[in-house]
C-alpha positions as a Markdown table, in Angstrom:
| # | Residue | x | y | z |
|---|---|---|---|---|
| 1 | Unk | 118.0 | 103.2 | 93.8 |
| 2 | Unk | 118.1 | 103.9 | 97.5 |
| 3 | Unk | 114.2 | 103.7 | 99.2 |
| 4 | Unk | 114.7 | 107.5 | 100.5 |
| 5 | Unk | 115.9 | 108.7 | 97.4 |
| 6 | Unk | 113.5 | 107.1 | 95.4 |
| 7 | Unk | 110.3 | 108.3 | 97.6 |
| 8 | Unk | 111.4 | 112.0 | 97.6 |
| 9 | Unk | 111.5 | 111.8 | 93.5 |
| 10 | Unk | 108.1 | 110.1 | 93.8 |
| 11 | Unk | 106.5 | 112.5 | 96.3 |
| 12 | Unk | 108.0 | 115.8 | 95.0 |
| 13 | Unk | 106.4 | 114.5 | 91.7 |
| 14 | Unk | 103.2 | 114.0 | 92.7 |
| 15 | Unk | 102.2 | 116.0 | 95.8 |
| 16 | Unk | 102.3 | 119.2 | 94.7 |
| 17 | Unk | 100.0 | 118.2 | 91.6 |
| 18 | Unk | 96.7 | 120.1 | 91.7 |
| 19 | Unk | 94.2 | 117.0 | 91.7 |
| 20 | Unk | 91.5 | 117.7 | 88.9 |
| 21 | Unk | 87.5 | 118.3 | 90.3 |
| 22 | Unk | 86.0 | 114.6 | 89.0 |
| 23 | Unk | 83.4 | 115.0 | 86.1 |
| 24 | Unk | 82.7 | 110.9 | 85.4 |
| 25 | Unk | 78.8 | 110.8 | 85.7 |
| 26 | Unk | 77.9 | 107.8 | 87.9 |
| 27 | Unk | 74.2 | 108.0 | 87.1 |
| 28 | Unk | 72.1 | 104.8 | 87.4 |
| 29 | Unk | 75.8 | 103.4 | 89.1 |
| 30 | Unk | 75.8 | 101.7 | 92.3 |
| 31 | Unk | 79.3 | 102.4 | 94.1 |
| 32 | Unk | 80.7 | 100.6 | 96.9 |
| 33 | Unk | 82.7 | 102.7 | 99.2 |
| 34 | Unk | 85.0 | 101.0 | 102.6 |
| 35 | Unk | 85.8 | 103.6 | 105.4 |
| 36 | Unk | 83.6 | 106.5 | 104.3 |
| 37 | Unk | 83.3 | 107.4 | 107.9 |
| 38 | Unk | 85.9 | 110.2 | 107.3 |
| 39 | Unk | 88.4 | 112.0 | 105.9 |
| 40 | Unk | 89.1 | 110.7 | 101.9 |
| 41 | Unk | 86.5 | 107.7 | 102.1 |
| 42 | Unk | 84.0 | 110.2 | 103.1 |
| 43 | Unk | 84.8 | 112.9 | 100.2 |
| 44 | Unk | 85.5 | 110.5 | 97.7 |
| 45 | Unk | 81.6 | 109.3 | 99.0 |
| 46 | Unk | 80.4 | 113.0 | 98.7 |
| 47 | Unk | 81.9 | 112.9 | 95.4 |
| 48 | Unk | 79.8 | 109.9 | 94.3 |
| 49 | Unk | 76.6 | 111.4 | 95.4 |
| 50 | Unk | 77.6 | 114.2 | 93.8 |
| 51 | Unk | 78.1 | 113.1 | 90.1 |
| 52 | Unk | 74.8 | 111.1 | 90.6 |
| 53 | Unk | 75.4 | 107.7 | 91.6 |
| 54 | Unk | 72.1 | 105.6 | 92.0 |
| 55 | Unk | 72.8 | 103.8 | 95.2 |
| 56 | Unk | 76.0 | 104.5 | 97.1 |
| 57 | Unk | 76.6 | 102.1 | 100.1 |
| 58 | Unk | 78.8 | 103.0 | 103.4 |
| 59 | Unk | 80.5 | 100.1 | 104.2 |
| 60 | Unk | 82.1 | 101.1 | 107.7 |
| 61 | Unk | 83.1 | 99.1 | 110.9 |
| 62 | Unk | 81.4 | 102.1 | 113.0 |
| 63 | Unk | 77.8 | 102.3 | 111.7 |
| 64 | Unk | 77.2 | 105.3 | 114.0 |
| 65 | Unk | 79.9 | 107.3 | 112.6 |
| 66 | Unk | 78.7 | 106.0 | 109.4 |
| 67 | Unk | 75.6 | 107.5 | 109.7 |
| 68 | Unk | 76.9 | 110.6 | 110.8 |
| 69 | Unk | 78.2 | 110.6 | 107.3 |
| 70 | Unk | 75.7 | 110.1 | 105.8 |
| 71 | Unk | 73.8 | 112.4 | 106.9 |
| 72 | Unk | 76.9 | 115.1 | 106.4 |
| 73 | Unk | 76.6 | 114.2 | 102.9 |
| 74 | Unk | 72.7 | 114.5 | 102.7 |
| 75 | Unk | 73.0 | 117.8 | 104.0 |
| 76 | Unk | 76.0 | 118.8 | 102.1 |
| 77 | Unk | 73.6 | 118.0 | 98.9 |
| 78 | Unk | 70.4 | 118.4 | 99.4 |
| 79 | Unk | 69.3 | 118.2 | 95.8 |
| 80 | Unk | 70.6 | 114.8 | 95.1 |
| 81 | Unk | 68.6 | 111.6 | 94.4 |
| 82 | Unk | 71.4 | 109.3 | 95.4 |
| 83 | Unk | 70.3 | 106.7 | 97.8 |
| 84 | Unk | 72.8 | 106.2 | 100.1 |
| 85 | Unk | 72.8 | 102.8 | 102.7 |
| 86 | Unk | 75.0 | 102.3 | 105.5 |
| 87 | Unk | 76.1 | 98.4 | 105.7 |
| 88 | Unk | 78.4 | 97.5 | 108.6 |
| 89 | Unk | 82.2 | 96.0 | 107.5 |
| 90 | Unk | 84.6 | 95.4 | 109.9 |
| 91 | Unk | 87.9 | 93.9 | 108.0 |
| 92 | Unk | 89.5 | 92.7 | 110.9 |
| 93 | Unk | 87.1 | 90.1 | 110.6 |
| 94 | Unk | 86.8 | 87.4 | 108.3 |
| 95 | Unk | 82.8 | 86.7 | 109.0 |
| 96 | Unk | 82.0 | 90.4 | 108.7 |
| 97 | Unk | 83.4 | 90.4 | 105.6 |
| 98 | Unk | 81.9 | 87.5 | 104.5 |
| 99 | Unk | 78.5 | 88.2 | 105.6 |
| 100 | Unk | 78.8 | 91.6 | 104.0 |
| 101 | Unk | 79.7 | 90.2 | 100.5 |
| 102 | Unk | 76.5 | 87.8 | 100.5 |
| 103 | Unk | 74.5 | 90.6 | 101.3 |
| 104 | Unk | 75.8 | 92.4 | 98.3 |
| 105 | Unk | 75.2 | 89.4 | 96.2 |
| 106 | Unk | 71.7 | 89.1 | 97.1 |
| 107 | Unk | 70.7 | 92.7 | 97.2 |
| 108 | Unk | 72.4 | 94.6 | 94.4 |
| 109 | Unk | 71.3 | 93.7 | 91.0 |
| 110 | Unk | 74.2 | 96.2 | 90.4 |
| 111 | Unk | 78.1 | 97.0 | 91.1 |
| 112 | Unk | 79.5 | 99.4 | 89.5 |
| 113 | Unk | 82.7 | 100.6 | 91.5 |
| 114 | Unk | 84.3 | 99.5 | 94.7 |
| 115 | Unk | 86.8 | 101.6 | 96.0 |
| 116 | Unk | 88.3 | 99.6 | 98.6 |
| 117 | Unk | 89.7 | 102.6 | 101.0 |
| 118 | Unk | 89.3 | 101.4 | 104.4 |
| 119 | Unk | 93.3 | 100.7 | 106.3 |
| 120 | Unk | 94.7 | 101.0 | 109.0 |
| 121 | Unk | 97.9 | 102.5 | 110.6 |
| 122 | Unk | 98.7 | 100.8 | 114.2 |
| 123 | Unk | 102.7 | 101.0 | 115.1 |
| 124 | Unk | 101.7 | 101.3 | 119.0 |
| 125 | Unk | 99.8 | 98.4 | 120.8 |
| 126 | Unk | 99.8 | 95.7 | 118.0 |
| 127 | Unk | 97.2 | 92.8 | 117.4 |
| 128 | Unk | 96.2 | 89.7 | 116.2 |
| 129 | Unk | 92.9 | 89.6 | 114.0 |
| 130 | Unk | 92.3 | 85.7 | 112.7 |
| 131 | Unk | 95.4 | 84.9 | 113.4 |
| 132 | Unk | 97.5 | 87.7 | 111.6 |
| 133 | Unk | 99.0 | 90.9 | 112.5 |
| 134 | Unk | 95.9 | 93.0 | 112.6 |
| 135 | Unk | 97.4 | 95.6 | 109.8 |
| 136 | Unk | 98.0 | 92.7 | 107.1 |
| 137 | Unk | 94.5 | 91.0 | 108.3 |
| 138 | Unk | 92.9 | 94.4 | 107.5 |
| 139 | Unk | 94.7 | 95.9 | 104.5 |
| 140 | Unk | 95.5 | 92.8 | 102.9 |
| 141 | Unk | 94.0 | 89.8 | 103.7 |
| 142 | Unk | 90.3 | 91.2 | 104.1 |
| 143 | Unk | 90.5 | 93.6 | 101.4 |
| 144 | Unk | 91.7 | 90.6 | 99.2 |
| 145 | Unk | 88.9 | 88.2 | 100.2 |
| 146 | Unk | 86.4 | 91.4 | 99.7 |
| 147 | Unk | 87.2 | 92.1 | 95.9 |
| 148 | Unk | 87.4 | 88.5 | 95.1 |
| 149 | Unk | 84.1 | 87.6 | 97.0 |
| 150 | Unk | 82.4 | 90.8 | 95.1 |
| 151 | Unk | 84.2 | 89.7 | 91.5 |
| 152 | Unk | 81.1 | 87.5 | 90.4 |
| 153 | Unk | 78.8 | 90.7 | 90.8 |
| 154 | Unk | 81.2 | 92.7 | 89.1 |
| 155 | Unk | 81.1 | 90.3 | 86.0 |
| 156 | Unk | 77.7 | 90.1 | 85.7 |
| 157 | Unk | 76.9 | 94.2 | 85.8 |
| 158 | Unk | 79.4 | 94.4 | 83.3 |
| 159 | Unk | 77.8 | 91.7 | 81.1 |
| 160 | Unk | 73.8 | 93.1 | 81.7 |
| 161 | Unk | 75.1 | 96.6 | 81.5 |
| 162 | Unk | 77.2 | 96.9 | 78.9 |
| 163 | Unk | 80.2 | 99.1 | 81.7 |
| 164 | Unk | 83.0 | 98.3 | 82.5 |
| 165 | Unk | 83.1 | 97.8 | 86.6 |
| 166 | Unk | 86.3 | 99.3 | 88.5 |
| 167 | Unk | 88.2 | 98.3 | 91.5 |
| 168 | Unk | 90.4 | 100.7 | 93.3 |
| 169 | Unk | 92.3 | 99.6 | 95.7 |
| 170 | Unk | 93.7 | 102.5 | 97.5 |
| 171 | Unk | 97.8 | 102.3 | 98.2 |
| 172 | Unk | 100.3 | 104.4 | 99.3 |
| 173 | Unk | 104.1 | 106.0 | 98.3 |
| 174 | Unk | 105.6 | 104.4 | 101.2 |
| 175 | Unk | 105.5 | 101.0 | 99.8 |
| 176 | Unk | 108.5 | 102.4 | 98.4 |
| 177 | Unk | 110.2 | 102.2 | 102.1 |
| 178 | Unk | 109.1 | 99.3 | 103.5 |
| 179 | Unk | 112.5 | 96.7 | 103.2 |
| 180 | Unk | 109.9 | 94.4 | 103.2 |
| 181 | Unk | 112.9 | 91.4 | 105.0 |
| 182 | Unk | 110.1 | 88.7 | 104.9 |
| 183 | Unk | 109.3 | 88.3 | 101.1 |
| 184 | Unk | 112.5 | 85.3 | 101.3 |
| 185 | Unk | 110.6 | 83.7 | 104.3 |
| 186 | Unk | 109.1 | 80.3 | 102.9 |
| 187 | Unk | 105.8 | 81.5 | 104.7 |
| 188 | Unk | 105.6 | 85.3 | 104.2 |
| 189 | Unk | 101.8 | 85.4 | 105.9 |
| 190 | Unk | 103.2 | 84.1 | 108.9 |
| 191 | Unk | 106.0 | 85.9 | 109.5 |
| 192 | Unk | 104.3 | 89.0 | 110.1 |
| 193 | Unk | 104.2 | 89.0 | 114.0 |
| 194 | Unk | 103.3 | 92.0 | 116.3 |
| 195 | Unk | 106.5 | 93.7 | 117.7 |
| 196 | Unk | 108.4 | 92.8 | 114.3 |
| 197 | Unk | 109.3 | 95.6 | 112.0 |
| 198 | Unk | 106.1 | 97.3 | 112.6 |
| 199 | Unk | 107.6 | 101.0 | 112.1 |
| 200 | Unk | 107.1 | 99.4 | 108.5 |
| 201 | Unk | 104.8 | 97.4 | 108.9 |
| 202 | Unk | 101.9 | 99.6 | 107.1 |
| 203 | Unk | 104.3 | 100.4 | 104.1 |
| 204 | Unk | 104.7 | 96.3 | 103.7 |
| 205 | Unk | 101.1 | 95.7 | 103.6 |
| 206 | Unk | 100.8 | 98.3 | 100.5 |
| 207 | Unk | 103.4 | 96.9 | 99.0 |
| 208 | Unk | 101.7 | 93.7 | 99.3 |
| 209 | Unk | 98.3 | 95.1 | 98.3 |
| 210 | Unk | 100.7 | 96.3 | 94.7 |
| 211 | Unk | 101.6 | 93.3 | 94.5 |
| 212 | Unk | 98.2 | 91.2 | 94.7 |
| 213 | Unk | 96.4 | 93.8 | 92.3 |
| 214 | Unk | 98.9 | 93.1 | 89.8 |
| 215 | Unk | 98.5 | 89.4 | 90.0 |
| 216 | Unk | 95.4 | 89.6 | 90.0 |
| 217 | Unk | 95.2 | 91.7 | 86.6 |
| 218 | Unk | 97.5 | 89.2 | 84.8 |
| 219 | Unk | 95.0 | 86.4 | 85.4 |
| 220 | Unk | 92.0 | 88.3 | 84.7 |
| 221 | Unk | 93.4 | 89.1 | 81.4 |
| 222 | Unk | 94.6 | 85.4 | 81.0 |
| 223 | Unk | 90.9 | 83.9 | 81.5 |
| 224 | Unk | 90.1 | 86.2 | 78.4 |
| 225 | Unk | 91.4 | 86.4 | 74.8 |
| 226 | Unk | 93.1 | 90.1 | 73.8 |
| 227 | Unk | 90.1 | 91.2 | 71.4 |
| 228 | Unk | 87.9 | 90.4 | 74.6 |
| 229 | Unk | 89.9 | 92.0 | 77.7 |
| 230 | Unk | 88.6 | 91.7 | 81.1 |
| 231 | Unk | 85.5 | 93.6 | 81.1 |
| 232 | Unk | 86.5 | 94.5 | 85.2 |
| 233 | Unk | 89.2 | 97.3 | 85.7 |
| 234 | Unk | 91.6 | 96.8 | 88.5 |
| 235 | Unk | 94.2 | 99.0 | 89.6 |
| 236 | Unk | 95.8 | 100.7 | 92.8 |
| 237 | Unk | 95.8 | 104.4 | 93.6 |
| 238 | Unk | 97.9 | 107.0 | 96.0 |
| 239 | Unk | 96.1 | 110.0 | 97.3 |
| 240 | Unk | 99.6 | 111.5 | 98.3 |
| 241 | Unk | 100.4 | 112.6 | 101.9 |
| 242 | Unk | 96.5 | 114.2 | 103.1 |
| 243 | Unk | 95.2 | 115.6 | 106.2 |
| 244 | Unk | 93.2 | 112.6 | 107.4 |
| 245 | Unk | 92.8 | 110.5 | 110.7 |
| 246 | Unk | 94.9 | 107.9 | 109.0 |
| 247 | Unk | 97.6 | 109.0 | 111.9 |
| 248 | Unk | 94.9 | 108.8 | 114.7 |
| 249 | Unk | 96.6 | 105.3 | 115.9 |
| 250 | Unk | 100.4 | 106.5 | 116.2 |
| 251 | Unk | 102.5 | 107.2 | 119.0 |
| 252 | Unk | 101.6 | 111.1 | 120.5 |
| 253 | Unk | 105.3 | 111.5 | 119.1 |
| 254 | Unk | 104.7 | 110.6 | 115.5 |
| 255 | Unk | 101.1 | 112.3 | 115.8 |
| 256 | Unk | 102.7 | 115.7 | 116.6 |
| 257 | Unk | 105.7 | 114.8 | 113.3 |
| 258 | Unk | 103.4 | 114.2 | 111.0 |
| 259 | Unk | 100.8 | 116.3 | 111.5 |
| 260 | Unk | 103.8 | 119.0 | 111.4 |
| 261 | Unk | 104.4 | 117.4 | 107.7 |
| 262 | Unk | 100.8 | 117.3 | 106.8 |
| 263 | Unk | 100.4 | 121.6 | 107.8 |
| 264 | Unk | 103.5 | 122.1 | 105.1 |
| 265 | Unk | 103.0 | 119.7 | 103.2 |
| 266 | Unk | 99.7 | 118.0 | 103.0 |
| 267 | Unk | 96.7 | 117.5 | 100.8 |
| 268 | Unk | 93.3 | 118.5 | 102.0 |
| 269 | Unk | 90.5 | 115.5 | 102.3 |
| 270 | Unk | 88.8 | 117.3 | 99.3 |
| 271 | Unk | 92.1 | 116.8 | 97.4 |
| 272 | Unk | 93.2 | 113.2 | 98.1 |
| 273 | Unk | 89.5 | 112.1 | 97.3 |
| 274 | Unk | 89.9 | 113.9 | 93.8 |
| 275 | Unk | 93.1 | 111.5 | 93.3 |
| 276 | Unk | 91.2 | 108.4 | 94.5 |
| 277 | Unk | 88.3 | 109.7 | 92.1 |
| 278 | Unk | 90.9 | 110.2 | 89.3 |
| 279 | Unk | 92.3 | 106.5 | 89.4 |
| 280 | Unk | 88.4 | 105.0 | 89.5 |
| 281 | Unk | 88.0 | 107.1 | 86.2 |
| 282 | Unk | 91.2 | 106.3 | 84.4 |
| 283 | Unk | 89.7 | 103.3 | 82.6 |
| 284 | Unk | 91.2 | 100.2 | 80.8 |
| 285 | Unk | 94.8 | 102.3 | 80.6 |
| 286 | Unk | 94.6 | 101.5 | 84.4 |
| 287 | Unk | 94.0 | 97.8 | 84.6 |
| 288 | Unk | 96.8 | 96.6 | 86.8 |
| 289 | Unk | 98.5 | 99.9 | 87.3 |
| 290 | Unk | 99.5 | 102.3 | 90.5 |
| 291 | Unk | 97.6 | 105.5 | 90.3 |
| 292 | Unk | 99.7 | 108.1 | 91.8 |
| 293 | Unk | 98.0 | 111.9 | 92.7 |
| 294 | Unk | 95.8 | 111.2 | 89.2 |
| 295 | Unk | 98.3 | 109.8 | 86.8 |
| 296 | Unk | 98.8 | 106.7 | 85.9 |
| 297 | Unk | 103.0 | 106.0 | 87.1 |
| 298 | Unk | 105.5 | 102.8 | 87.7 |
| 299 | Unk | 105.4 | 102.0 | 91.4 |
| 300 | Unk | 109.0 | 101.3 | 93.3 |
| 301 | Unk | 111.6 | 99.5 | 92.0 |
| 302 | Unk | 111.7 | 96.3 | 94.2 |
| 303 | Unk | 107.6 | 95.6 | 92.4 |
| 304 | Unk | 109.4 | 96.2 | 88.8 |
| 305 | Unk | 112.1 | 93.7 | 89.6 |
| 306 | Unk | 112.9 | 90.2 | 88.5 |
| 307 | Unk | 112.5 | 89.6 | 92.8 |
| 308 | Unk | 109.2 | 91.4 | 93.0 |
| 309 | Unk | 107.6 | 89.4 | 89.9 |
| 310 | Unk | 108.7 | 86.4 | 91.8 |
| 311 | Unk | 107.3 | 87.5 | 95.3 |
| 312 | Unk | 104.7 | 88.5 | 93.5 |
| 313 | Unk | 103.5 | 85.1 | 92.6 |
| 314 | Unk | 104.5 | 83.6 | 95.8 |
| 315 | Unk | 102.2 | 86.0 | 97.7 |
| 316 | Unk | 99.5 | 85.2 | 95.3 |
| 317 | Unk | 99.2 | 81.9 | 95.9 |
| 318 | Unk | 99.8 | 81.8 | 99.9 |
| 319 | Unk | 96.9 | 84.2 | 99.9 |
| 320 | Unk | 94.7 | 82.4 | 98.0 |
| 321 | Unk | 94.9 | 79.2 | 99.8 |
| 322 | Unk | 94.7 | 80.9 | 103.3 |
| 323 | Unk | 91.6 | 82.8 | 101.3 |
| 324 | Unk | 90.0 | 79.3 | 100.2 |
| 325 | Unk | 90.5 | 78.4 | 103.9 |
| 326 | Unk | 88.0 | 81.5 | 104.7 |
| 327 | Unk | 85.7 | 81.0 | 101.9 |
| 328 | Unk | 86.1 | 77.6 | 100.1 |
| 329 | Unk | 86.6 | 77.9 | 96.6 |
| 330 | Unk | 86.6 | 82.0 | 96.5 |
| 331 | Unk | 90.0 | 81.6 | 94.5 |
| 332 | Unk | 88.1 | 80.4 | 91.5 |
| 333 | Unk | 86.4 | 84.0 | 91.0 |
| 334 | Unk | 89.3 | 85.4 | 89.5 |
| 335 | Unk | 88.5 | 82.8 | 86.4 |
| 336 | Unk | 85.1 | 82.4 | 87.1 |
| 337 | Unk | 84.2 | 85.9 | 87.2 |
| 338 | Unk | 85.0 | 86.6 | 83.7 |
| 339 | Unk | 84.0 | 83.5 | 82.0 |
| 340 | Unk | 82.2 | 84.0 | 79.3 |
């Protein structure tokens, strides 16, 4: 099916879908939040504290904007017990993520929910970050070496707690766009270069993200027998087209397109939050799937294809070895974390 074609069906399916107010208690939960410094990361937070989460961290590359949000949602509910810590998390770099995954590991006894939000959007004035475009080092790479570096913490709260822990990556429609020319390159990581097919470049690093989470459910399930599934819930989740800063980084003639789209068209923060919140509650039924506006749907054609299984392998394992590179070993979560 052609890539436009396919992306009106999906949005016109999905954006105009009411999202539902989230009812999951969180109570004695702690939740793990990237980019809560604004727009759905910060409602999706406000959310959290909300339905009672315990201990809700703030895991932003801007700890004074992070604060401000914090005390936003503080105000915004002043009857809540949720303790809510700001940790600093920069995913452009490798160390920062690093350091902020050890922290976890040796001060939560506890993770209930990471909802990996935090992306970035950068077509003008592209970059390097550890030696990748900085859009694949953020949204892929890092978020990658995050959930796997968290995965043994996940594990055990499921096994003290008796719950079952839930990762959501968040995605988006346009990995249905994205032509995504480099999956036949014999070095996929590499090829993405500043100045190359960066109009798509966002859309490819969803895709990618698809991808990885997919993977990455088929061998958590493997490491377990089917009476005994993988007592941690992956999936991916769109919030549809929203009114968020998201845009903040594009050319002042795409800013003034799109936020033309987003007046007509658009989700409120509120509302993209409730579809992010929907895909953390949709349970085992979500393992491995794409979450779109609440409901659980197939994502674009090229990741159900006998090409996109393929690709979807080969990105696996380039990412894990440049991953092991980072953090030697971290590859051996996925079977570690749910041994028995």
């Amino acid at each position: 099916m052609n890539g436009r074609l396919e992306l009106a069906l999906h949005f016109f399916k999905g954006q105009f879908r009411s999202m539902p107010l989230p009812t999951t208690s969180y109570a004695g939960r702690t939740v793990i939040v990237t980019g809560a410094t604004g727009g759905l990361g910060l409602e999706a937070a406000r959310h959290f504290t909300r339905l009672g989460t315990a201990r809700l961290i703030l895991a932003c590359r801007d700890s004074e904007r992070a604060e401000a949000a914090r005390s936003d949602i503080q105000k915004s509910l002043p009857d809540s017990s949720t303790t809510i810590e700001v940790w600093p998390l920069d995913l452009a770099s490798f160390e920062s993520v690093r350091t902020f995954c050890h922290r976890a590991e040796k001060e939560l006894d506890r993770l209930d929910v990471l909802l990996a939000n935090a992306a970035l959007l950068a077509i003008d004035k592209p970059k390097m970050a550890e030696g990748y475009e900085l859009q694949i080092t953020v949204n892929v790479i890092s978020n990658t070496l995050l959930i796997l570096m968290l995965l043994p913490l996940l594990k055990r709260t499921a096994a003290t707690h008796n719950v079952e822990p839930v990762v959501t990556l968040v995605s988006s429609l346009g990995h249905i766009l994205t032509t995504f020319t480099q999956h036949s390159s014999p070095h996929i990581f590499s090829t993405f270069q500043p100045g190359d097919h960066m109009t798509e470049r966002y859309a490819t690093s969803k895709l990618l993200g698809i991808l990885i989470i997919r993977e990455l459910a088929e061998r958590l399930n493997a490491a377990h027998h089917p009476s005994h599934p993988s007592p941690v819930v992956v999936n991916t989740a769109n919030p549809g087209m929203c009114k968020s800063d998201l845009f903040r980084n594009l050319p002042a003639a795409g800013r003034v397109v799109v936020g033309a789209l987003n007046q007509l068209l658009g989700r409120s923060s509120d509302q993209g939050a409730r579809a992010l919140m929907a895909a953390v509650a949709a349970g085992r039924e979500s393992h491995g799937k794409y979450v779109d506006s609440a409901r659980i749907v197939e994502p674009g054609s090229f990741v159900r294809s006998e090409t996109g299984g393929m690709v979807q392998k080969k990105v696996w394992g380039e990412l894990m070895e440049i991953l092991d590179g980072v953090e030697p070993g971290v590859s051996g979560n996925v079977e570690r974390a749910l041994a028995a």
